[in-house]
VOBARO-933319 format. One record per atom (N, C-alpha, C): residue in one letter; x negated, y negated, z negated. Coordinates in steps of 0.1 Angstrom, whole numbers, plus 5000, padded with zeros to 4 digits. Layout:
AXYZ ...
end
This chain:
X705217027037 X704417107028 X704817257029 X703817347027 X704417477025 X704517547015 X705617607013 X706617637005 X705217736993 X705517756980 X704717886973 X705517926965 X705718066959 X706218096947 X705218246941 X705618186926 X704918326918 X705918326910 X706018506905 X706818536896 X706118626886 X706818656871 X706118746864 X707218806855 X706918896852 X708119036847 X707119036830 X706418966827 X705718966816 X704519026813 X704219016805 X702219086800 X702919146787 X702519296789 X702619346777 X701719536784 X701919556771 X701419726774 X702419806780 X702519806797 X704019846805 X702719986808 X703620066799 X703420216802 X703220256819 X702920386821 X703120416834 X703920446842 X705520476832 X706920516843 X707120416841 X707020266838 X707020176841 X706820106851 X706020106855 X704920036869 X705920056882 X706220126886 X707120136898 X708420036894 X708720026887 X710119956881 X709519816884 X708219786875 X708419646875 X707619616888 X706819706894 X706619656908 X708019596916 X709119636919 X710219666925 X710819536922 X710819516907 X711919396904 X711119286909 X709619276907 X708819146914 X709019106927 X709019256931 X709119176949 X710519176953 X711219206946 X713019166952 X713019026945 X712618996935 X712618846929 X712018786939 X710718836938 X710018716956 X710718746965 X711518796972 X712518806983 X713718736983 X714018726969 X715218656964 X714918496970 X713818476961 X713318346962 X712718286974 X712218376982 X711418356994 X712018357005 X713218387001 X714518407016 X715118297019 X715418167004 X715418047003 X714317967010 X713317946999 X712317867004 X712117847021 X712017977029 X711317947039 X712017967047 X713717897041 X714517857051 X714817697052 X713817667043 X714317527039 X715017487024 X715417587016 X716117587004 X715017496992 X715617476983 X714717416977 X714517466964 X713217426960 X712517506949 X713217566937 X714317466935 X715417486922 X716217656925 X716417656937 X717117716938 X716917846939 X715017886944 X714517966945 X714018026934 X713717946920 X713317986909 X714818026902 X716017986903 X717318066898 X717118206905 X717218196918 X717518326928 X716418436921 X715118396922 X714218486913 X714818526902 X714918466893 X715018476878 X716618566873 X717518536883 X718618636879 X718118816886 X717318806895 X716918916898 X716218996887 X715218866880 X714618956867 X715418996858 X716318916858 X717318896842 X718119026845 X718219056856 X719219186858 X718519306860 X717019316860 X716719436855 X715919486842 X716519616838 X716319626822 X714919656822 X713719696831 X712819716824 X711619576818 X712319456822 X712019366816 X712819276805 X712519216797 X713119156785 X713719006790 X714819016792 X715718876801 X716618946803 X718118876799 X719318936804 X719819056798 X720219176808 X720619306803 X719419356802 X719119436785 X718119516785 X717619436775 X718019296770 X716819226763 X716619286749 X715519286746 X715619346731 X716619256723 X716919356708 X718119326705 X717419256687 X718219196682 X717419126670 X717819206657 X718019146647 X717819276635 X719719306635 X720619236637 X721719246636 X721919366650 X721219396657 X721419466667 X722519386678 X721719286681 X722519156693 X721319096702 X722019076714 X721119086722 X721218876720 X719618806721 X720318666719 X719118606731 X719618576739 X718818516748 X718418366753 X717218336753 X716618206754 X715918176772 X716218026776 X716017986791 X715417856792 X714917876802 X714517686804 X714117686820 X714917576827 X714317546838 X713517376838 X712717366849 X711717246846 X711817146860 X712017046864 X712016956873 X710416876872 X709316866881 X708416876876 X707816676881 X709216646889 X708916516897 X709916446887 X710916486879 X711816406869 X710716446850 X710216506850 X710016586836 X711516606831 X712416656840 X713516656830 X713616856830 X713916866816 X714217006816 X715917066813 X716417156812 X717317246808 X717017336800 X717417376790 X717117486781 X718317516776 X718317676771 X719317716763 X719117846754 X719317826744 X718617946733 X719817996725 X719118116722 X720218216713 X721418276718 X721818276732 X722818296737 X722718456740 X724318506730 X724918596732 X726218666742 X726718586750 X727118596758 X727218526774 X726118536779 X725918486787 X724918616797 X725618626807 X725118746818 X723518706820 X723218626830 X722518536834 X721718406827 X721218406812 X720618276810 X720118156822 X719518196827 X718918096836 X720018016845 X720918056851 X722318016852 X722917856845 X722617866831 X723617806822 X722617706821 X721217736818 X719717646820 X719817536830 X720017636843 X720517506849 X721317386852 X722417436846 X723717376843 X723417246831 X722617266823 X722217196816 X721617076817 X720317156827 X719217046837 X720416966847 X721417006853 X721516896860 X723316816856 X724216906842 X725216836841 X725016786827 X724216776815 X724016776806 X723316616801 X723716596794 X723216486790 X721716466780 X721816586776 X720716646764 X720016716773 X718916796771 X717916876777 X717717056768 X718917026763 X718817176751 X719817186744 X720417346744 X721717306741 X721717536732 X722217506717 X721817636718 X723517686710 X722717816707 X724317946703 X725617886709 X726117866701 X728017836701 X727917766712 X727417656711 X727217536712 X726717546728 X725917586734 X725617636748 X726517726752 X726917826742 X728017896754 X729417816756 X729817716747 X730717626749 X730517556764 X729417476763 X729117426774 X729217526789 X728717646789 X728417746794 X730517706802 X730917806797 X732417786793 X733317636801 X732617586797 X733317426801 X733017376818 X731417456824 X731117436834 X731217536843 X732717606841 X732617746850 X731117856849 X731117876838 X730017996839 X730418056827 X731118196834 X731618326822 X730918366817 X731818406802 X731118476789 X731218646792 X730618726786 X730618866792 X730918876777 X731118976775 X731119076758 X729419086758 X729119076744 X728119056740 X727319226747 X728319336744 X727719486746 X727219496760 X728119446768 X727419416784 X725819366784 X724819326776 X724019306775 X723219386773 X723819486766 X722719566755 X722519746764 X721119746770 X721019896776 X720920026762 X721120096769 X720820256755 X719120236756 X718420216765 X717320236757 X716320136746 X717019956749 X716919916739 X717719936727 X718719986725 X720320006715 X719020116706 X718220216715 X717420366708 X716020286702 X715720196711 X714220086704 X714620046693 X715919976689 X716519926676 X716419986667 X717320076668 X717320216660 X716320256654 X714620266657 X713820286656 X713220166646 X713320056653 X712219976648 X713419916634 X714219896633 X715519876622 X715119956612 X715020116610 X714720226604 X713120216597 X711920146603 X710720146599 X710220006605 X709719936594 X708819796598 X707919826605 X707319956605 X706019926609 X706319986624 X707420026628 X707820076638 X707920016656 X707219866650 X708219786658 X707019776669 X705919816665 X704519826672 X704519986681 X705220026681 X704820146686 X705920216696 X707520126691 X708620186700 X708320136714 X709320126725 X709420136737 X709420026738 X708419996747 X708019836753 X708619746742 X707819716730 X708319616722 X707819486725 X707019506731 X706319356741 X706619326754 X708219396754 X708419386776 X708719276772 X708619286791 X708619146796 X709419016796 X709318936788 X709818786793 X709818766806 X710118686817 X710418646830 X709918506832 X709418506848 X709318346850 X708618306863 X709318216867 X709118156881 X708718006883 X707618026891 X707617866896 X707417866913 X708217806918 X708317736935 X708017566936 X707317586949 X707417446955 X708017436967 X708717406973 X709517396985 X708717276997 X709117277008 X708917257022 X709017077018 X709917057008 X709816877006 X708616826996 X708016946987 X707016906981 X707716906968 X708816956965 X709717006953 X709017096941 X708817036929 X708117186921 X709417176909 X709517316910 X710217326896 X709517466890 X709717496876 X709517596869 X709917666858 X710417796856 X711117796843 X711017956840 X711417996832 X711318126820 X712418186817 X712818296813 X713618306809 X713018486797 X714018486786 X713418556776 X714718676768 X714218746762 X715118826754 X714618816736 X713018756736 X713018756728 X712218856724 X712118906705 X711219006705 X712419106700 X711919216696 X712819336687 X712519346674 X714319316667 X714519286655 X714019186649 X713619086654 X713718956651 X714718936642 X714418826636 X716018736627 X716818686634 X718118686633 X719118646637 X719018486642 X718818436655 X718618236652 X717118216658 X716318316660 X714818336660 X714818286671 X713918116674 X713518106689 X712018096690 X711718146698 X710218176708 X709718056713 X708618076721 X708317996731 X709317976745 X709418036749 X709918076761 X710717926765 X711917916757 X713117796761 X712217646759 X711617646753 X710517556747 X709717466752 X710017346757 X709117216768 X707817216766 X706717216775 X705617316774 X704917356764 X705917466761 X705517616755 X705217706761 X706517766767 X706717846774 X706517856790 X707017696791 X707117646803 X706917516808 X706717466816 X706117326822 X705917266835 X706517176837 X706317126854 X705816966859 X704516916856 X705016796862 X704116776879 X704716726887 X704716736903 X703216666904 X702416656895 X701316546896 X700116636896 X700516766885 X699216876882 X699917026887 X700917076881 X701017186887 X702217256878 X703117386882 X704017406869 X703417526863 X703717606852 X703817706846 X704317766836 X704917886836 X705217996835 X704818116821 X704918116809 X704018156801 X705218276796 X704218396790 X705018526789 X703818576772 X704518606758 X703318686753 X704218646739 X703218666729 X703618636714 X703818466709 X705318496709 X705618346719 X705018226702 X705518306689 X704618186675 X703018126679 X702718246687 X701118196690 X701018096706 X701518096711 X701918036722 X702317896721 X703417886711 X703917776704 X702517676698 X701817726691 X700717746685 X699317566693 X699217656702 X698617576713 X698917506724 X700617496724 X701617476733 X701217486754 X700717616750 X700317676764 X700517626774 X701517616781 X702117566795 X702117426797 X701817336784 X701217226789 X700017196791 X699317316783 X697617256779 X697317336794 X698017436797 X697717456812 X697717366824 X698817276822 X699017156832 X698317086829 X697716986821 X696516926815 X695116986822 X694817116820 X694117126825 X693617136839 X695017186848 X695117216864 X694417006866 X695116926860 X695216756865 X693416756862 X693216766848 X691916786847 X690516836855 X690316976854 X689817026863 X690116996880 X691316996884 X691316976896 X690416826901 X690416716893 X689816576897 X688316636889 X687916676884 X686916756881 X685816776893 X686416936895 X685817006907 X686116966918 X687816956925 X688016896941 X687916786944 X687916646935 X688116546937 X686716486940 X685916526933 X684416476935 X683816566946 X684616706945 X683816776960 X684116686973 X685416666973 X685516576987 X685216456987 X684616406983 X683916286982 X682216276985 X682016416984 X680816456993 X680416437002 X679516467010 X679116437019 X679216507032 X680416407043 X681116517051 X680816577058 X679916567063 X678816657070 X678916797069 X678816837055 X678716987054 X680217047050 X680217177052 X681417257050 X682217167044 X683717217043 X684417187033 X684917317025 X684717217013 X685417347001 X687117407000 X686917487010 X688417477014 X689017557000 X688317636994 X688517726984 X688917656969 X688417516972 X687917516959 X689317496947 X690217416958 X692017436945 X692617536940 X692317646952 X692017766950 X691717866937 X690317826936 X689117856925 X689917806913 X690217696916 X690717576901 X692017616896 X693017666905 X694017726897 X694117876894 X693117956894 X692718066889 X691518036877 X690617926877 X689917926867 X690617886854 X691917796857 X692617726846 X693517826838 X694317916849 X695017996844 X694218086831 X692618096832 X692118176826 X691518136809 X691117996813 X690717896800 X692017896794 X693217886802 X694517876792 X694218006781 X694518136788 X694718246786 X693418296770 X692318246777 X691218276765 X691218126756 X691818056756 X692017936745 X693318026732 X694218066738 X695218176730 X694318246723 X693818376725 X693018436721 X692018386711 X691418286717 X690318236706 X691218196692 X692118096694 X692717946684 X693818096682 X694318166684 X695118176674 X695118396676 X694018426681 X694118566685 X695318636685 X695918596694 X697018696700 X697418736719 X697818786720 X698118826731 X699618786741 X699218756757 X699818686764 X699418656778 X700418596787 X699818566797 X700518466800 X700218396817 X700418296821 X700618316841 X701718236847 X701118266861 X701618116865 X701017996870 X700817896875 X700617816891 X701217776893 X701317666906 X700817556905 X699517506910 X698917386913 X699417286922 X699917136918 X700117056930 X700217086944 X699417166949 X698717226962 X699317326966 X700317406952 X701117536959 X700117676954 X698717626952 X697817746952 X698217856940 X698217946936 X698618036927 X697818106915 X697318076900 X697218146894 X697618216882 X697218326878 X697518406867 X696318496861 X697218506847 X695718566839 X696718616825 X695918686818 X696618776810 X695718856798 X695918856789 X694718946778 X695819066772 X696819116780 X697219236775 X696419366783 X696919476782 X697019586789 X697019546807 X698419496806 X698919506821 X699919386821 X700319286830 X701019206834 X701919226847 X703019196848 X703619276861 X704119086870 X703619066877 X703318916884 X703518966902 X704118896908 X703818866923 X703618736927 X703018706943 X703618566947 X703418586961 X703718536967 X703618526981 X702318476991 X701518526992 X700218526998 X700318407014 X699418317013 X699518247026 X699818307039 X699818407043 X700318517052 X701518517054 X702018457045 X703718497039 X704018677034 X702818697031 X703618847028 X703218887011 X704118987005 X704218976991 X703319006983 X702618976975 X701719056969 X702319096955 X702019236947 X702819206937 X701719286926 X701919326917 X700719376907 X701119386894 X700519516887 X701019526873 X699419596868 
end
């Protein structure tokens, strides 16, 4: 099979000296990840290699840079997805941990539980050779000046520096027919202390099963939670897909084939997800998705979403 990946740096209102940044971090994440895959590496591996590239740059919300909560602490939330086991990894609240998605996986494959949060995960973290950093190592000056701001005025928290950046998130399928998918988050700014999102969240945030397709969800994670996105996404890819392709090819062979049409179906799905949010609970968010088939969609009702994937060509495409 051949190999796909999409990535996403989040949907939110990413200003204009933004845009070069999160172009940059998308396509070194698809580089990360695409250097694996299409050497044979496998999907797991390619959605970590992605995902620490997001986590490590600040103009997205994951890792260093994440927004910081009302105590002024950075607390970060993960999940990776196995999409042929439904087994997941999660890990929330974590303040000392460089890399969430790291510990995510550690979870997914030494853990006996599928979620493991605060003390309690970095314990684990700790026990499985993966270092704790000081909490400050986390925290950039221009979120530490976002705080400041939005700490000082409630109503503030709408207006400071990217208070809606980006969550993170990757889904691959690999060359064996491998799908995994997962997220990783900072959360919002000035949140409560303990506050968890969608993001870590078994399809909330995120979702994989090898039958429909995985995905990836980035936005106002209570509303997200809401309609539990990333699965009603995969639901629909299984849905729609025996819908539209299943009965197309069953047509009559004679005439063309719809080569387009899984295509069509994981861009149309991406989009019913995206406007089902909006309607059921009006809020704002996005989504970027892998169909059984590898094909790639995404969709978004913010401003701007900063997403790549790797085009059948093999070459990057990226977009904000």
């Amino acid at each position: 099979m051949k190999p796909s990946l999409i990535v996403h740096g989040g949907a939110w209102d990413i200003p204009d000296e933004a845009v070069v940044a999160c172009h940059s971090g998308c396509r070194r994440a698809l580089e990360a990840g695409w250097s694996l895959l299409s050497d044979g590496g496998t999907a797991l591996d390619a959605v970590e290699a992605a995902i620490v590239v997001l986590e490590d740059e600040p103009v997205f919300d994951a890792g260093f840079g994440s927004h910081l909560n009302l105590d002024g602490r950075v607390e970060c939330d993960a999940i990776v997805m196995n999409g042929a086991t439904l087994r997941a990894g999660a890990v929330a609240a974590l303040q000392r941990v460089q890399n969430p998605i790291r510990l995510a996986r550690a979870v997914l494959e030494r853990c006996p539980h599928m979620m493991l949060v605060a003390e309690g995960a970095e314990r684990f973290a700790r026990d499985h050779g993966i270092a704790l950093c000081d909490p400050a190592d986390l925290v950039s000056d221009a979120e530490r000046e976002a705080w400041r701001v939005c700490s000082q005025d409630k109503h503030a928290t709408a207006h400071h520096r990217g208070h809606e950046q980006g969550t993170v998130g990757a889904v691959a399928i690999d060359a064996h027919g491998k799908l995994f998918a997962a997220t990783s988050t900072g959360g919002t700014c000035c949140k409560l202390p303990g506050r968890v999102g969608d993001s870590p969240l078994i399809g909330c945030g995120c979702y994989a099963d090898s039958t429909a397709g995985g995905v990836s969800c980035t936005g106002y994670g209570e509303a997200i939670m809401k309609i539990v996105m990333a699965k009603t996404a995969t639901d629909l890819l299984r849905t729609c897909h025996a819908t539209f392709c299943v009965s197309d090819s069953s047509r009559d062979s004679s005439g063309p084939p719809s080569h387009s049409c899984a295509a069509d179906t994981a861009m149309h799905v991406a989009r019913e997800a995206v406007h089902l949010l909006g309607k059921r609970t009006q809020a704002t968010g996005g989504l970027i998705l892998l169909d059984c088939e590898g094909n790639p969609g995404f969709a978004f009702n913010t401003p701007r979403m900063a997403y790549g994937y790797v085009a059948g060509d093999g070459s990057f495409v990226t977009r904000v």
